[in-house]
PDB file of N, CA, C, O and CB in Angstrom:
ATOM      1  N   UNK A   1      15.758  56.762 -23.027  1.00  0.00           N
ATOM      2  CA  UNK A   1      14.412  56.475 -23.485  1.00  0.00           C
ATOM      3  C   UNK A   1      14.472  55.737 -24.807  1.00  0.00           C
ATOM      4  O   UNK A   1      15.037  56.249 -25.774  1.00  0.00           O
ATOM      5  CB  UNK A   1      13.591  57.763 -23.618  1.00  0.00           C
ATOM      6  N   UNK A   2      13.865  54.470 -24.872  1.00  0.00           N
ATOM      7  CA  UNK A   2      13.694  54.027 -26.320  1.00  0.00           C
ATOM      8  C   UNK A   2      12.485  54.808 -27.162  1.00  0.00           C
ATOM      9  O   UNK A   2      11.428  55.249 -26.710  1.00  0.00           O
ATOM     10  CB  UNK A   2      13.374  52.416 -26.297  1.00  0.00           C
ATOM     11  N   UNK A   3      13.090  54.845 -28.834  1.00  0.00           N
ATOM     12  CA  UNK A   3      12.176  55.802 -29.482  1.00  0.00           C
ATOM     13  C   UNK A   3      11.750  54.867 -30.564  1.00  0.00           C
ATOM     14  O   UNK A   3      11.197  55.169 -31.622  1.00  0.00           O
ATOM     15  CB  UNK A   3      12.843  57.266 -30.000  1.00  0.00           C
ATOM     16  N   UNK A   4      12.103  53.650 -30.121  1.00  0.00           N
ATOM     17  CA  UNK A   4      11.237  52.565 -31.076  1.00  0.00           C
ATOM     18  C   UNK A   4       9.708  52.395 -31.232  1.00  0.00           C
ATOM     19  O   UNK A   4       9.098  52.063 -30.216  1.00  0.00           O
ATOM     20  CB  UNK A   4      11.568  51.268 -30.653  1.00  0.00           C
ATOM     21  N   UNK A   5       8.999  52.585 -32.397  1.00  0.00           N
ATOM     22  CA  UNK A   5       8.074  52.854 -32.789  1.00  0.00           C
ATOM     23  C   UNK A   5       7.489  51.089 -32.993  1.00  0.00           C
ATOM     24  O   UNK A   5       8.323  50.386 -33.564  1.00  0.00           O
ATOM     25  CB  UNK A   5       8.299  53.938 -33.945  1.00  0.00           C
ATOM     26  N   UNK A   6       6.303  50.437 -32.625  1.00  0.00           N
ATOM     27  CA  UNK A   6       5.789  49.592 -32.980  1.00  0.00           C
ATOM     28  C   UNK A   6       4.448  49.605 -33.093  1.00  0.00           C
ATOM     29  O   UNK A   6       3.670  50.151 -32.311  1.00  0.00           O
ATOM     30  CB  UNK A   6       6.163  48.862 -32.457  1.00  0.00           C
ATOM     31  N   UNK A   7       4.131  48.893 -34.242  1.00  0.00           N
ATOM     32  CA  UNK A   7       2.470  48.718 -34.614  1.00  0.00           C
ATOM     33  C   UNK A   7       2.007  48.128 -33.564  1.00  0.00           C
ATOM     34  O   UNK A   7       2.539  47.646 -32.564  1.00  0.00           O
ATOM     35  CB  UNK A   7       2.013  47.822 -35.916  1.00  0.00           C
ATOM     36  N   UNK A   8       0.156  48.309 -34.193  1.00  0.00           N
ATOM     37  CA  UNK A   8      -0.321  47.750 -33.044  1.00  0.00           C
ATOM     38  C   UNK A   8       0.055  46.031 -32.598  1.00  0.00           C
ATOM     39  O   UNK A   8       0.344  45.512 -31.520  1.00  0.00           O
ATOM     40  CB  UNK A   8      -1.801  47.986 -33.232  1.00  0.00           C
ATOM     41  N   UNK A   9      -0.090  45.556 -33.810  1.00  0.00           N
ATOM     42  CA  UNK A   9      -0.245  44.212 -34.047  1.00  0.00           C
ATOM     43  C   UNK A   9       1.381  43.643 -33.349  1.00  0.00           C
ATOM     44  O   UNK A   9       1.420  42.559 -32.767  1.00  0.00           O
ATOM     45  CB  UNK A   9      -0.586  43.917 -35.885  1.00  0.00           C
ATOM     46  N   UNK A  10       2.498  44.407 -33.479  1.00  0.00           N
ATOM     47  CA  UNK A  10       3.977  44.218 -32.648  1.00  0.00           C
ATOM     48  C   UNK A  10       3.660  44.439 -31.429  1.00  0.00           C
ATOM     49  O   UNK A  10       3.879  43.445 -30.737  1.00  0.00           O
ATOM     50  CB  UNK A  10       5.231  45.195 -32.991  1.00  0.00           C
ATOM     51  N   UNK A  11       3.078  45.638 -30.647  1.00  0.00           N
ATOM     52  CA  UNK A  11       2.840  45.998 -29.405  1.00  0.00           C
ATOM     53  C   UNK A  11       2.077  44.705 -28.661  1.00  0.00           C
ATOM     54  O   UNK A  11       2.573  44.069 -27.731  1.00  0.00           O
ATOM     55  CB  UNK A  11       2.026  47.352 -29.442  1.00  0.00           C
ATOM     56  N   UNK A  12       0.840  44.464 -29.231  1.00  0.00           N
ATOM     57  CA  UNK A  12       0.189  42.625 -28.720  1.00  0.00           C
ATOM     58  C   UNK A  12       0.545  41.652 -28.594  1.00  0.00           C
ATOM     59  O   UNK A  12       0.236  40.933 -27.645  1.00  0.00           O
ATOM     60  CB  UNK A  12      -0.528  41.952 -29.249  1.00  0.00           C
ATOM     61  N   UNK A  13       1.740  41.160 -30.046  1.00  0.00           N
ATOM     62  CA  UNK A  13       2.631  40.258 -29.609  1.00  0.00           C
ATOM     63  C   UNK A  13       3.721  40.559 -28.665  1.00  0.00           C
ATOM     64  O   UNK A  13       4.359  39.536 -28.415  1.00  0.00           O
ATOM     65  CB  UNK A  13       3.122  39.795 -30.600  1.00  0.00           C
ATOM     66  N   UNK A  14       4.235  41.788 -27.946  1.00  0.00           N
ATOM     67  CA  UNK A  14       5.048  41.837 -27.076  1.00  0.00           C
ATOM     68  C   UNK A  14       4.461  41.826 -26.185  1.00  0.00           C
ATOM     69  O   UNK A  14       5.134  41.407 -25.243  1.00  0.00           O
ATOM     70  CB  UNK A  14       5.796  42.590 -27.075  1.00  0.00           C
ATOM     71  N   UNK A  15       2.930  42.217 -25.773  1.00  0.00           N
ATOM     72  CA  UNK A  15       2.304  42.324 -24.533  1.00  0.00           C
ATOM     73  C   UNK A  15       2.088  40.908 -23.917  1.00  0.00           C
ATOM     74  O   UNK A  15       2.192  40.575 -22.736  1.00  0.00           O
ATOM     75  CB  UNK A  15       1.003  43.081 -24.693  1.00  0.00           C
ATOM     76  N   UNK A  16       1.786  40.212 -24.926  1.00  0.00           N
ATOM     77  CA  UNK A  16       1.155  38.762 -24.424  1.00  0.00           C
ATOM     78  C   UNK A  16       2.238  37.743 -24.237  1.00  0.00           C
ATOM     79  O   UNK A  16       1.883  36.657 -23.778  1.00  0.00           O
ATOM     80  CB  UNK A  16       0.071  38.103 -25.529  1.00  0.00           C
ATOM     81  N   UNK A  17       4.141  38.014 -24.665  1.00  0.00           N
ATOM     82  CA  UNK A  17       4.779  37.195 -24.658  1.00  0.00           C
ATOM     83  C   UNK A  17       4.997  37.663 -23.082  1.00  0.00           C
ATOM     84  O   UNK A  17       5.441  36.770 -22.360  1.00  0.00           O
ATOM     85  CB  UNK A  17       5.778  37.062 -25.785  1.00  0.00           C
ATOM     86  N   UNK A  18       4.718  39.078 -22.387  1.00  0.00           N
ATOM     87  CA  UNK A  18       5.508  39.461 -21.450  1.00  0.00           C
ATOM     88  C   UNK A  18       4.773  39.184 -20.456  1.00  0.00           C
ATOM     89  O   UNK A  18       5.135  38.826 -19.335  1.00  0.00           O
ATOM     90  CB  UNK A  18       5.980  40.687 -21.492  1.00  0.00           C
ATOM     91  N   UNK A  19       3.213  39.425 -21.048  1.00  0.00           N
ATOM     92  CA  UNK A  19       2.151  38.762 -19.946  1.00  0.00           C
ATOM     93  C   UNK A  19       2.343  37.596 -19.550  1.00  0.00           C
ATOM     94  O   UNK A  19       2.553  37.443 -18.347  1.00  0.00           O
ATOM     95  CB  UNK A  19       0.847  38.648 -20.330  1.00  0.00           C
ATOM     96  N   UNK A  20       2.331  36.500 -20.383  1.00  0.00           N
ATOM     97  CA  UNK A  20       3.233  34.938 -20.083  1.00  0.00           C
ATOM     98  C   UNK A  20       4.124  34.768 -19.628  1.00  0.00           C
ATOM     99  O   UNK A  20       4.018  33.820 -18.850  1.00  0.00           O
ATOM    100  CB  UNK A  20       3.648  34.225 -20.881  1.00  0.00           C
ATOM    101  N   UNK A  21       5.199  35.228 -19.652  1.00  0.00           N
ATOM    102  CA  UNK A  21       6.535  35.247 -18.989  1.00  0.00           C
ATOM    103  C   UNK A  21       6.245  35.910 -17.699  1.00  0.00           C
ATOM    104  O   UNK A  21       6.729  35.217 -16.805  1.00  0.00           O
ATOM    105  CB  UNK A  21       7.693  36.016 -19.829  1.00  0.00           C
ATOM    106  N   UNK A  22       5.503  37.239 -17.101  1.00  0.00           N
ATOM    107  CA  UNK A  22       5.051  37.481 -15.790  1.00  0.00           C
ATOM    108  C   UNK A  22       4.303  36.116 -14.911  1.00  0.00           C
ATOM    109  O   UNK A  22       4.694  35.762 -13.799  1.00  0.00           O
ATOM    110  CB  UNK A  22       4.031  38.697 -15.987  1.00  0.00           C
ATOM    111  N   UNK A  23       3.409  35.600 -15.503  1.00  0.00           N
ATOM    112  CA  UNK A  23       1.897  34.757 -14.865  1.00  0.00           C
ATOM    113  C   UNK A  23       3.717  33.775 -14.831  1.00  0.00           C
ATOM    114  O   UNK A  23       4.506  34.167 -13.971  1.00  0.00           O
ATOM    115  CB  UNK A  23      -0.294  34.103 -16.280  1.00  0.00           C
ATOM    116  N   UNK A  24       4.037  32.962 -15.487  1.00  0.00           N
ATOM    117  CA  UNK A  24       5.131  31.860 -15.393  1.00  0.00           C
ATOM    118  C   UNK A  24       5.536  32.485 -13.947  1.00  0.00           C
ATOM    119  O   UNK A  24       5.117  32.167 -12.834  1.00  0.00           O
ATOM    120  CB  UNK A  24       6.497  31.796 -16.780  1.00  0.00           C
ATOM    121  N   UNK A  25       6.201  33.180 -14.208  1.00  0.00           N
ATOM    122  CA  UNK A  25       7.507  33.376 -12.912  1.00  0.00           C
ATOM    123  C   UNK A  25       6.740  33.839 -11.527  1.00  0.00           C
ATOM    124  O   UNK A  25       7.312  33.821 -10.438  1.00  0.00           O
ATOM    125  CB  UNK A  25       8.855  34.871 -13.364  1.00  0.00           C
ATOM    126  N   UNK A  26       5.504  34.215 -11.689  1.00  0.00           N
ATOM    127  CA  UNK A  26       4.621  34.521 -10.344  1.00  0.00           C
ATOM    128  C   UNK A  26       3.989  33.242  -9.818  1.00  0.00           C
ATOM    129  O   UNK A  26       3.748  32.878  -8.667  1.00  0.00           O
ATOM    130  CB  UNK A  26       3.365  35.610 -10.634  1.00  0.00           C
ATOM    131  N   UNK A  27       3.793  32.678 -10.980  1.00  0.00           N
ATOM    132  CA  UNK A  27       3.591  30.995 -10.451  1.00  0.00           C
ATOM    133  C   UNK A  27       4.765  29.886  -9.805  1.00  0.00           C
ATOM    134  O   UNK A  27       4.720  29.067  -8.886  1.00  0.00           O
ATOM    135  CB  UNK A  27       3.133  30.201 -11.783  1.00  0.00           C
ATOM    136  N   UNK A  28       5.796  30.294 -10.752  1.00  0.00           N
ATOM    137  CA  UNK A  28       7.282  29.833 -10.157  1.00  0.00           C
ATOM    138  C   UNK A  28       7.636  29.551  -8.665  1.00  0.00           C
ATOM    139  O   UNK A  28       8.069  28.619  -7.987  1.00  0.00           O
ATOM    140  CB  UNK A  28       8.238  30.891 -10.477  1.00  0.00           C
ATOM    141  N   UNK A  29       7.091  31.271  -8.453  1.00  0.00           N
ATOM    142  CA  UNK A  29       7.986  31.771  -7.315  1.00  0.00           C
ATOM    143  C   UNK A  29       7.051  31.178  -5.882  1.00  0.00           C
ATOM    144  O   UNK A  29       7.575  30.907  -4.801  1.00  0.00           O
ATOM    145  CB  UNK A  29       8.190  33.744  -7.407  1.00  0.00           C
ATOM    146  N   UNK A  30       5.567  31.064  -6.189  1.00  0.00           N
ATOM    147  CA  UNK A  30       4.487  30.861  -5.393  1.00  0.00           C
ATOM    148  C   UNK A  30       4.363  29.330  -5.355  1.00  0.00           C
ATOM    149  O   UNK A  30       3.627  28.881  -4.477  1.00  0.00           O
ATOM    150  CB  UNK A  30       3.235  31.608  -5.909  1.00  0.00           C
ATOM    151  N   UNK A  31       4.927  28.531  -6.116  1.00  0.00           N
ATOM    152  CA  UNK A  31       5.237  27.195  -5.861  1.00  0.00           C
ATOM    153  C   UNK A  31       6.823  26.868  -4.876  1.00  0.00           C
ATOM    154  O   UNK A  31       7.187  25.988  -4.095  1.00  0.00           O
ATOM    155  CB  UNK A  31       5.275  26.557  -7.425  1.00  0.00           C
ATOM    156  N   UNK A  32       7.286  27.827  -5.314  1.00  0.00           N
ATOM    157  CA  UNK A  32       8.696  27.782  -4.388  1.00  0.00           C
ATOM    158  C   UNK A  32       8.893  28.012  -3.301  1.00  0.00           C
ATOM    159  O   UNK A  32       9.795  27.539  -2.609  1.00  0.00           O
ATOM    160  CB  UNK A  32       9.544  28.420  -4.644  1.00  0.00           C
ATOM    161  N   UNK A  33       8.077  28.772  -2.989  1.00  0.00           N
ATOM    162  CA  UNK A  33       7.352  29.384  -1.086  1.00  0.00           C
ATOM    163  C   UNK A  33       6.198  28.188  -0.484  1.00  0.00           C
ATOM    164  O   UNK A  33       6.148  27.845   0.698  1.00  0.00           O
ATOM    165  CB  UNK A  33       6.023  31.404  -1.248  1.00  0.00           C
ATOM    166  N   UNK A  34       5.453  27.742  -1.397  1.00  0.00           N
ATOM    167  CA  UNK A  34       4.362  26.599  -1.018  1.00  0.00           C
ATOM    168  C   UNK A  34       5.959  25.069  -0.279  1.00  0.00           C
ATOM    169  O   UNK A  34       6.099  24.781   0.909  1.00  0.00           O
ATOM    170  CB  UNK A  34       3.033  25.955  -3.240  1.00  0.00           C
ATOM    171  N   UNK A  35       6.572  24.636  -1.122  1.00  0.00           N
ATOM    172  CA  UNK A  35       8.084  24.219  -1.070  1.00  0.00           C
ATOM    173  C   UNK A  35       8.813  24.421   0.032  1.00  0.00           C
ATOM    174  O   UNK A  35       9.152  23.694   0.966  1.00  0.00           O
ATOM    175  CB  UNK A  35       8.824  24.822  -1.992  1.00  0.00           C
ATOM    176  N   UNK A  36       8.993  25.545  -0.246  1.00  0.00           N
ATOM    177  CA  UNK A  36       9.734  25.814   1.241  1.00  0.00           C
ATOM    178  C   UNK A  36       8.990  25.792   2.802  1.00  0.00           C
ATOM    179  O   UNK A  36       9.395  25.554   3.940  1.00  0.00           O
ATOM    180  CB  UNK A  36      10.295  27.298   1.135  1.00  0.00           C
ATOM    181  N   UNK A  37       7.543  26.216   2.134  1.00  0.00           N
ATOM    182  CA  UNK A  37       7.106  26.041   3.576  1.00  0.00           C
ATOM    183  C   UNK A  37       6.886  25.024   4.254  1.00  0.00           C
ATOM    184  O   UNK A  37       6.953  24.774   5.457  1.00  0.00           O
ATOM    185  CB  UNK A  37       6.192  26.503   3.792  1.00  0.00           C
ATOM    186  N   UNK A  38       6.453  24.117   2.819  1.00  0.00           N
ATOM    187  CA  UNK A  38       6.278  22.520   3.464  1.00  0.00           C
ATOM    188  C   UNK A  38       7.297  21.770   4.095  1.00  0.00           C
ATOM    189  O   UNK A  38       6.968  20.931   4.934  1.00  0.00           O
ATOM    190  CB  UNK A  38       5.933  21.573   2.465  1.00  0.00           C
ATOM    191  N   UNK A  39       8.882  22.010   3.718  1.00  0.00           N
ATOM    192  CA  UNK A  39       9.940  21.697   4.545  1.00  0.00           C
ATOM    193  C   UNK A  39      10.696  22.290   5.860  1.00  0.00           C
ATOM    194  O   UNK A  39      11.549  21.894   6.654  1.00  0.00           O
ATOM    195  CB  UNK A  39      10.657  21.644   3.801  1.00  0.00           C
ATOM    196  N   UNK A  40       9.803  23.618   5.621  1.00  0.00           N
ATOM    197  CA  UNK A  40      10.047  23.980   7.186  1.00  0.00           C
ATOM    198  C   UNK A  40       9.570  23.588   8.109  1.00  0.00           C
ATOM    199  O   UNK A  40      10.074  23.308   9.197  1.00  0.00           O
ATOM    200  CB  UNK A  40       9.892  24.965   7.531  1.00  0.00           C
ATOM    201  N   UNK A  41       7.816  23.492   7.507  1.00  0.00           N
ATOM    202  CA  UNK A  41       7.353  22.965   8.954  1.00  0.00           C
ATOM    203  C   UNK A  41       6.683  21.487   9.164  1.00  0.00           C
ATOM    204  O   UNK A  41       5.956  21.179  10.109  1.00  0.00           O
ATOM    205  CB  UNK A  41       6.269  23.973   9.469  1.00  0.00           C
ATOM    206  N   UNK A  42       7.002  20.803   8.296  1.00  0.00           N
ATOM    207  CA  UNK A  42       6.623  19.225   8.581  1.00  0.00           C
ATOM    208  C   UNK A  42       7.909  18.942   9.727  1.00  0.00           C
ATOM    209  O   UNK A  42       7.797  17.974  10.479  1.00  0.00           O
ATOM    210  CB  UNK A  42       6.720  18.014   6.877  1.00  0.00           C
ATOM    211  N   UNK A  43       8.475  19.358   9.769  1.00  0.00           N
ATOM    212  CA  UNK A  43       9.664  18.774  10.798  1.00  0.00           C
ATOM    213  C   UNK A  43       9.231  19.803  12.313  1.00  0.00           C
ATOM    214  O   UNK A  43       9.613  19.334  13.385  1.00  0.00           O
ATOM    215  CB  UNK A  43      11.705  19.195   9.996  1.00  0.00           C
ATOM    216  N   UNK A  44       8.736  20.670  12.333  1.00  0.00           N
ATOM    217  CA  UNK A  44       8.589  21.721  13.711  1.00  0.00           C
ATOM    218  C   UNK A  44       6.875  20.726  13.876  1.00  0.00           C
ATOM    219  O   UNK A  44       6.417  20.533  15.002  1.00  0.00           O
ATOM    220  CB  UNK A  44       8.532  24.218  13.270  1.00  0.00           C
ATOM    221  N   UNK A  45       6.116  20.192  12.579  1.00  0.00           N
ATOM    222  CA  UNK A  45       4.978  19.677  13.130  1.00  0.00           C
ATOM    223  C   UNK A  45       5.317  18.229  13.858  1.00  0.00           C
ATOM    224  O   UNK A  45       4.677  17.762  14.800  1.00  0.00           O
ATOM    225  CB  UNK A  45       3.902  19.576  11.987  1.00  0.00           C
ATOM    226  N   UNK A  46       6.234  17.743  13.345  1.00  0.00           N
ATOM    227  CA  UNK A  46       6.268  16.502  14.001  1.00  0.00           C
ATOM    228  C   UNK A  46       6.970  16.512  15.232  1.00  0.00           C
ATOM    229  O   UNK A  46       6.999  15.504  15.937  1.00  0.00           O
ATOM    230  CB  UNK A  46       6.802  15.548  13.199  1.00  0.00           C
ATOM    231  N   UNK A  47       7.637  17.749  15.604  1.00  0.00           N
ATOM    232  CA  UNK A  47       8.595  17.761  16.766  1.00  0.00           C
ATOM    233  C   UNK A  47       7.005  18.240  17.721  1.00  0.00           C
ATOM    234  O   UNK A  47       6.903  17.719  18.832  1.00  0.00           O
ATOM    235  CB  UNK A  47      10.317  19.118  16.630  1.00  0.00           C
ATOM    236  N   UNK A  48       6.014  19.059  17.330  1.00  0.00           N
ATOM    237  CA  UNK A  48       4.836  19.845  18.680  1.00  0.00           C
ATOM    238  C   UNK A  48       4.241  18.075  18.694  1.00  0.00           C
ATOM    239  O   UNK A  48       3.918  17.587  19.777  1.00  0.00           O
ATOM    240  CB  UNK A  48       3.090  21.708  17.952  1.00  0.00           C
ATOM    241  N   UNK A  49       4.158  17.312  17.515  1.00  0.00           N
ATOM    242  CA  UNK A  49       3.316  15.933  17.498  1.00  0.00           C
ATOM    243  C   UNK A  49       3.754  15.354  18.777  1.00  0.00           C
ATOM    244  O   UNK A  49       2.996  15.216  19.737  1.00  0.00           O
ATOM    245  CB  UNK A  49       3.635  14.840  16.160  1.00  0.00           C
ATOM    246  N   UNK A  50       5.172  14.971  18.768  1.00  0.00           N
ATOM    247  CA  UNK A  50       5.528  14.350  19.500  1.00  0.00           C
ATOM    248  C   UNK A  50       5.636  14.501  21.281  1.00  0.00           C
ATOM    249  O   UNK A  50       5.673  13.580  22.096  1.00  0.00           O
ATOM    250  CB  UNK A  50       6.379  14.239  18.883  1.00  0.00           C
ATOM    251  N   UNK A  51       5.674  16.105  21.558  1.00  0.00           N
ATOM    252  CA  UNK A  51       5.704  16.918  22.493  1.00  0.00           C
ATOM    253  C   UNK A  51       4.327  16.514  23.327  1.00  0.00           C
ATOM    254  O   UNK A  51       4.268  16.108  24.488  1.00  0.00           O
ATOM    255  CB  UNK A  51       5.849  18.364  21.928  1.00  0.00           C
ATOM    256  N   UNK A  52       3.228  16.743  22.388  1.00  0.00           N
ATOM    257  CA  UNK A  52       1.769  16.635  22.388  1.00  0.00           C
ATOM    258  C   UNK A  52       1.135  15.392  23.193  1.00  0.00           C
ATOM    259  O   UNK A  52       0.417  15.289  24.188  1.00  0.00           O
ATOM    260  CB  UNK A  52       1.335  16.560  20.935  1.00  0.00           C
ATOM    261  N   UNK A  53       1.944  14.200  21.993  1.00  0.00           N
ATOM    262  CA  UNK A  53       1.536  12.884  22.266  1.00  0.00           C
ATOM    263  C   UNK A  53       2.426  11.800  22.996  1.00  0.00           C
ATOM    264  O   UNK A  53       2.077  10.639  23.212  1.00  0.00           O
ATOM    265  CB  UNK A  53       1.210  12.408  21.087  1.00  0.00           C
ATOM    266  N   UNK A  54       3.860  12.482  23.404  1.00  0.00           N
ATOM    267  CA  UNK A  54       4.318  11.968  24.098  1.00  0.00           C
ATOM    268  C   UNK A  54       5.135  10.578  23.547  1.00  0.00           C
ATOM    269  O   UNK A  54       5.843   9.928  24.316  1.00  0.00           O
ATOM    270  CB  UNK A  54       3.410  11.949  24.916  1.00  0.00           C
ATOM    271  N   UNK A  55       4.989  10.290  22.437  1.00  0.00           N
ATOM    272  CA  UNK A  55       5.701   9.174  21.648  1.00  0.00           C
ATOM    273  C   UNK A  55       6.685   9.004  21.972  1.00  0.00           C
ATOM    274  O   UNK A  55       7.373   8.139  21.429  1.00  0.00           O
ATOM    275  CB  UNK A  55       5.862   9.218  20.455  1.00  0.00           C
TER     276      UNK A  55
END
């Protein structure tokens, strides 16, 4: 257990650097799945396209 004691005014600046650093990396990660999904399936869409339309 840490028994480090911080003011209020320390406790806010740690809350809001950690709050930022959370929102960053939840945005990160939700651009990285948007990413990946777009390269999974532009290629399975153009393979049903073609199936579809016979090209």
């Amino acid at each position: 257990m840490n028994d480090t004691l911080l003011t209020y005014e320390q406790w806010c600046a740690r809350f809001k650097k950690h709050t930022k650093r959370y929102i960053k990396k939840k945005v990160m990660q939700i651009l990285q799945y948007l990413f990946a999904a777009v390269l999974l399936t532009l290629p399975f869409g153009m393979f049903l396209d073609w199936l579809l339309r016979g090209y």
